[in-house]
N, C-alpha and C positions, 0 to 999 in steps of 0.2 A: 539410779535412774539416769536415761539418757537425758540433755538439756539442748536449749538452742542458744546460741551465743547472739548477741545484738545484730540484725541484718539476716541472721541465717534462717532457712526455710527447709523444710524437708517433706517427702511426700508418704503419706501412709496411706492402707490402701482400707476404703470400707465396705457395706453392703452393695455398692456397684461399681460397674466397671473400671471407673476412672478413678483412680488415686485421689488423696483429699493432702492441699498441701496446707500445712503448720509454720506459722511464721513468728518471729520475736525483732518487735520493732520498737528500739525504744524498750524494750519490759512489757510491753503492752502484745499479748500472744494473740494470735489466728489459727482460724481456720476455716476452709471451703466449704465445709461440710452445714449443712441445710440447718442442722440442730443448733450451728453457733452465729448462722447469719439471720435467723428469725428474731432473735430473742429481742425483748425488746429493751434491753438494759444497754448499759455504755459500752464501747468496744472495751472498756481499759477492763470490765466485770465479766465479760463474757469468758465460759469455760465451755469444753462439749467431752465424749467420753475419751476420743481420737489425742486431747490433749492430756488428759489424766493418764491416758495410756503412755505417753512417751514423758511427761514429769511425774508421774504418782501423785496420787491421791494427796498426800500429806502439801507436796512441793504448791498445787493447786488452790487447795483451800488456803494456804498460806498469804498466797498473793492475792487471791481474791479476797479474803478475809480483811488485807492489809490497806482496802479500799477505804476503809473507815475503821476507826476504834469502835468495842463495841460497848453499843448505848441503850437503856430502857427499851427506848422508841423503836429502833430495830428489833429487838428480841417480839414486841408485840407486831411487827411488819411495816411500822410506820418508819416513811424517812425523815431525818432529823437536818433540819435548816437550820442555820444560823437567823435570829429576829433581824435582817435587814432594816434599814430604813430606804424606801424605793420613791421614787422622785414621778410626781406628775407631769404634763405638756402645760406649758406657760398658754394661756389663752388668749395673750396679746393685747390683753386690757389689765392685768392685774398690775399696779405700779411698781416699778423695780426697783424705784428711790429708795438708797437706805439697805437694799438686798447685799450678797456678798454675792461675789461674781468667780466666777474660776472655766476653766475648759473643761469642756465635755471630753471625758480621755476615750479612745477605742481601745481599750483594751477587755480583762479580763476580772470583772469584780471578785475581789476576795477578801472573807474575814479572816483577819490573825487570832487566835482564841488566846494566847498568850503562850503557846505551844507548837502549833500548826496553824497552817492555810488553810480555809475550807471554800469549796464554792456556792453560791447561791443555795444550789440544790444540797449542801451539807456532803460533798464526794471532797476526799483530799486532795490538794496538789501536793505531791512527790518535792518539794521543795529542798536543795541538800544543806545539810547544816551550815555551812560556810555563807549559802544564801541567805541563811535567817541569823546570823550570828549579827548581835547588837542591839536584835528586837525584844522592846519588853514583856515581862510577864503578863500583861496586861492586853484584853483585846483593842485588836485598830483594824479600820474600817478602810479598805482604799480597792487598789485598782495594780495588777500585774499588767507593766506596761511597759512597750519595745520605743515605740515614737508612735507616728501618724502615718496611718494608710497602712500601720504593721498589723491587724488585727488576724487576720490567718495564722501569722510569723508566731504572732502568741501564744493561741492557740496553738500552735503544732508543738512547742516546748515546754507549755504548759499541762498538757495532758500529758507527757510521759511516764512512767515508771521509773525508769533509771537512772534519775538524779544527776544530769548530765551535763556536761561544763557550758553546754547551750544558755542553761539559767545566766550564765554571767550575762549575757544581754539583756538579760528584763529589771527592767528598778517595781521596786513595791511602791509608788505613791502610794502614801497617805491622808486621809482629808477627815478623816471623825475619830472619836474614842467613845464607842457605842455605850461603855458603862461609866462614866462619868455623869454624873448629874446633875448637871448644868448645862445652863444656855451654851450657844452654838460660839460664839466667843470664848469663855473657859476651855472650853474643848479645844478648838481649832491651837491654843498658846498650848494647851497640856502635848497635843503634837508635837508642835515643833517644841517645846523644852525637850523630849523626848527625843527628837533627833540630834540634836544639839549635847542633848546629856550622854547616850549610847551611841551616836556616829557608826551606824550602822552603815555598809558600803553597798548594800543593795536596798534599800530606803531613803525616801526622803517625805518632807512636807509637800502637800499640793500648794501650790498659791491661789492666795483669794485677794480678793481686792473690793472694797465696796463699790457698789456702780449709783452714779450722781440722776440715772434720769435715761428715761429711755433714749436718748439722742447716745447718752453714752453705750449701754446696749448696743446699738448699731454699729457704731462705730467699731467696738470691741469683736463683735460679731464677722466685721469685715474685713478687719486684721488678723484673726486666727482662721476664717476662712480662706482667705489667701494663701496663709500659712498651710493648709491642709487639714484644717482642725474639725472632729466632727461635729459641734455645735457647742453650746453655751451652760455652766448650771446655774443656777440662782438657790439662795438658801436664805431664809428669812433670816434677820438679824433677833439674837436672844431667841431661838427656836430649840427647845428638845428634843433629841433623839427618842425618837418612837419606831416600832418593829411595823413593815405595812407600807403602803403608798400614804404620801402626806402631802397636803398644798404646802409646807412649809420646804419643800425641795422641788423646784421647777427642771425640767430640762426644756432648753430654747433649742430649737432647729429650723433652719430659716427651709422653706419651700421653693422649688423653682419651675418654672412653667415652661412647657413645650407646645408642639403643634401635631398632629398625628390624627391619620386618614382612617374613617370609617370603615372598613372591615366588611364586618357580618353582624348581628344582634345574637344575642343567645337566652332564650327564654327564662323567666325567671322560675324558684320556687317559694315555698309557703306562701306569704303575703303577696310576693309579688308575681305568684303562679297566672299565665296569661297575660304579661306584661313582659318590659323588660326588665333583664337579671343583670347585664352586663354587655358593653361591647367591644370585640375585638377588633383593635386599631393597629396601625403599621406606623413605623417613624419613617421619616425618608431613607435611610440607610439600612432600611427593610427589617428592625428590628420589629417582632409584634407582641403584646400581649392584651391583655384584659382591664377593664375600666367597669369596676362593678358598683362604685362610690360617686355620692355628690349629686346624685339625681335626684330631684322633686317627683313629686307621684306624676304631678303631669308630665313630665320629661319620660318615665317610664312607658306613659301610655301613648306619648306621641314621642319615640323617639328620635334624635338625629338619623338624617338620612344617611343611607350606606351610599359613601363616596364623598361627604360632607369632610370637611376639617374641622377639627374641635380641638379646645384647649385644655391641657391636660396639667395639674399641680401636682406634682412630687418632692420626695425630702432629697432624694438623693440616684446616683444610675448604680447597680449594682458591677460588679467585677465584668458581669456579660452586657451590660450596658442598658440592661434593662432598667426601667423609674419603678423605684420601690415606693409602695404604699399611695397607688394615683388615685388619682380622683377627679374628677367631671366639672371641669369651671363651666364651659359654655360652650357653643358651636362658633365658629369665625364666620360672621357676614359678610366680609370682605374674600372671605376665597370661590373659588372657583367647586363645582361640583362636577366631577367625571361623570361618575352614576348615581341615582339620586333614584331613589323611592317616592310613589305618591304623598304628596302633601300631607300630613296629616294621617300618614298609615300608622296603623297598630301593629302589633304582632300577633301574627293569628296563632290559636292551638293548633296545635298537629301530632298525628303521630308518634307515638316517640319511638326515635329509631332505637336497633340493639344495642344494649351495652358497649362501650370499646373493649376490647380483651386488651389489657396493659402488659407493654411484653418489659422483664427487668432485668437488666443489667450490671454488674458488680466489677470493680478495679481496688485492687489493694497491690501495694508495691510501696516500699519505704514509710515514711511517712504520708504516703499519698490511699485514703481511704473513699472511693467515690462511689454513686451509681448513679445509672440512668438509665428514663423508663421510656417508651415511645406508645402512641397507642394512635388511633383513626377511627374517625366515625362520620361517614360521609364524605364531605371535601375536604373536612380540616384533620390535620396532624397536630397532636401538645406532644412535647419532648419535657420529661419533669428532671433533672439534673441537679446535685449537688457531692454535698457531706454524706457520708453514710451514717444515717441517725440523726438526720436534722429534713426537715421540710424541705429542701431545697430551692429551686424556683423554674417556674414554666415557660415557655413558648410555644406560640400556635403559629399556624402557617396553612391557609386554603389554597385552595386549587381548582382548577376546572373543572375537573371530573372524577370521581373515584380510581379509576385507573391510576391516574399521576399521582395520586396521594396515593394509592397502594405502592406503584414504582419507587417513591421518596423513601417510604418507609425502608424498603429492601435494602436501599443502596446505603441511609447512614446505618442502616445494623451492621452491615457488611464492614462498613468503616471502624465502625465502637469495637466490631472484634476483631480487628485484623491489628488495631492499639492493643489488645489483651484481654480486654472487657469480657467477663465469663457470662451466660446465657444464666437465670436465677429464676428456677420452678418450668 
């Protein structure tokens, strides 16, 4: 049977007009065709018949098969996790005297089973033996990790297939030994004896250090943020590994506040049906999104005015610059109001207009797997963009009239396909 070499693409043609093109990126195969971009598994799982046809049947299930060893759980349709132990939000009252302290790494959680790498979700990392040569039989708990600010970079070589000299950039930190039974000191020294004993060249120990007090906290906090760091862990001292979220693992992330113009309101549902649900704000650099958190019921029913300044708390701006995870501090009484709503207005019911028809769009080439979606309802335009197979993230943008938000839409589709971007449904 015919094969594609790493990078190579070829076009087959199927029940319509246009050819369907088969790609091999990384080990990880494609293809255009409707049956392999719906599905809703990982790109690395997906197969359709268009690929069976040019590797065979046999070649196919092989690799998809080689997604995972096969287990109980699978055979009965269940997928099989590794028991994590998953870390709660420190609530800023809990005292951190006496905690163990370390960096929040951005990278890519992964369990060692004493064999292989598994992630979260129990799917294998392609790890090549040279990568794992040193590590012990024995499972260890850590993090596939580039640096800081690398957390895409990771991700793009850690998902592969092909076992590719890429891995030399990622180190395994280590930070637990999930099957030892003892407190969180035994463990942390069984680590590092372990690295120390097998010197493993793509491993090491996480560092932890006890922290004396929240002042130290801070401190610590202000020096790996500098540094680029995404935020802080805590782990109780003498604490057991258990499978699950636990108070006994905190993750610290410090919040930061911004300023950004009232929009539009957009009505709420269930509870808060006939109220407010959220409101679309702009930053000065005409970034917009949505603020649907932090409001009191009264706040809901007598909203900030449209054209008001409010302050907005977020953890951090994503890659487009957008504040992930905001939330509703207050309105600024010290700003100025362009346009402003009567005192004390509600939101009335209305109408509800038709549906948007969300038009989608798909980009595959190298390692680069994307979509993006546009849609209009009224004045306003959301553009939903990311990963293909991840949530992504949104933007809104109003307008005066329907017209001009009809025109926007034309001109960036015209854009997204004149880049490659394929039309999808």
């Amino acid at each position: 049977m015919a094969d594609l070499k790493d990078g190579e693409s070829v076009e087959m043609q199927g029940s319509g007009s246009k050819p369907y093109v088969l790609k091999n990126v990384g080990g990880v195969y494609s293809c255009t065709c409707p049956a392999w971009r719906n599905q809703s598994l990982g790109i690395e799982r997906r197969s359709c018949k268009h690929l069976r046809r040019l590797r065979g049947d046999a070649a196919e299930e092989a690799r998809i098969g080689s997604a995972l060893p096969a287990r109980p759980q699978e055979a009965a349709g269940k997928a099989h996790a590794p028991p994590l132990l998953l870390a709660q939000s420190w609530n800023n009252v809990t005292d951190p005297m006496g905690w163990w302290l370390s960096e929040k790494l951005d990278g890519v959680r992964a369990f060692w089973d004493g064999r292989q790498f598994l992630s979260r979700q129990g799917n294998l990392f392609h790890a090549p033996d040279w990568f794992c040569a040193g590590l012990p039989d024995v499972p260890l708990d850590g993090e596939l990790w580039l640096g800081r600010k690398k957390f895409q970079r990771t991700v793009s070589i850690v998902r592969r297939q092909d076992q590719s000299n890429l891995w030399r950039e990622v180190t395994f930190v280590v930070f637990d030994a999930p099957k030892l039974e003892k407190g969180f000191e035994a463990r942390l020294e069984f680590v590092q004896d372990c690295m120390r004993e097998h010197e493993p060249t793509y491993a090491k120990a996480h560092e932890h250090v006890r922290c004396h007090g929240g002042e130290h906290l801070r401190r610590e906090m202000d020096r790996l943020q500098a540094l680029g760091a995404e935020g802080l862990m805590l782990r109780q001292a003498g604490s057991r590994y258990e499978s699950g979220r636990s108070a006994t693992l905190l993750k610290v992330k410090r919040f930061q506040d911004l300023e950004a113009r009232v929009l539009r309101h957009e009505e709420g549902a269930g509870r808060h049906k006939g109220r407010l649900g959220a409101l679309v704000v702009e930053l000065d650099n005409g970034t917009m999104f949505s603020v649907g958190t932090g409001f009191s019921d009264a706040e809901r029913e007598n909203p900030p005015a449209v054209g008001s300044l409010i302050t907005v708390r977020f953890q951090e701006l994503s890659e487009a610059g957008v504040p992930r995870f905001p939330s509703f501090v207050g309105v600024r009484v010290d700003a100025d109001v362009s346009t402003s709503t009567p005192k004390g207005a509600k939101i009335m019911k209305t109408a509800k207009a038709p549906a948007a028809k969300v038009r989608r769009f798909e980009f595959s080439e190298g390692n680069s797997h994307k979509f993006w979606e546009i849609s209009s309802q009224g004045l306003g335009v959301t553009v939903r963009f990311g990963r293909i197979g991840t949530q992504g993230q949104s933007q809104v943008k109003s307008f005066a009239d329907e017209a001009a938000a009809a025109k926007h839409v034309e001109t960036l589709v015209k854009q997204k396909v004149a880049k490659g971007y394929q039309a999808i449904g």
